[in-house]
C-alpha positions, 0 to 999 in steps of 0.5 A: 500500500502506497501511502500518499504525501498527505497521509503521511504528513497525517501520520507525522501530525498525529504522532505529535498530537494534533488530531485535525488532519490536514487537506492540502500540502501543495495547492493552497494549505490554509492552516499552519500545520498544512503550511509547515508539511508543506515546507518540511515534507519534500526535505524530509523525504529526500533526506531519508532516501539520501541516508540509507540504500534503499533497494527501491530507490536505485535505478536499474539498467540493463546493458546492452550488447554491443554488435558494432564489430569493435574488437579489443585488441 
């Protein structure tokens, strides 16, 4: 289950105390606790994936096979 930007600034709130969930991060936030996920969220996140080598977070290539006839001498 992916959990979206909203419930998880609903969550942060929630563990702090504050039981008014939140609407809107992006758009508009209208209250100080949409304000302040608005500001800290996209910080804390990158900042998390940054820390630890998470197996979702790398991108994957696959190599190709070059068929060009270049040889190594």
């Amino acid at each position: 289950m992916a959990a979206t930007d909203i419930a998880i600034c609903n969550i942060a709130l929630g563990h702090l105390g504050i039981t008014q969930p939140v609407a809107d991060i992006t758009v508009s936030p209208a209250t100080k606790e949409e304000k302040a996920c608005n500001r800290l969220y996209a910080h804390a996140r990158k900042t998390l994936l940054a820390r630890y080598l998470w197996n979702f977070a790398h991108r994957r290539a696959v190599p190709v096979e070059l068929t060009t006839g270049v040889t190594l001498d």
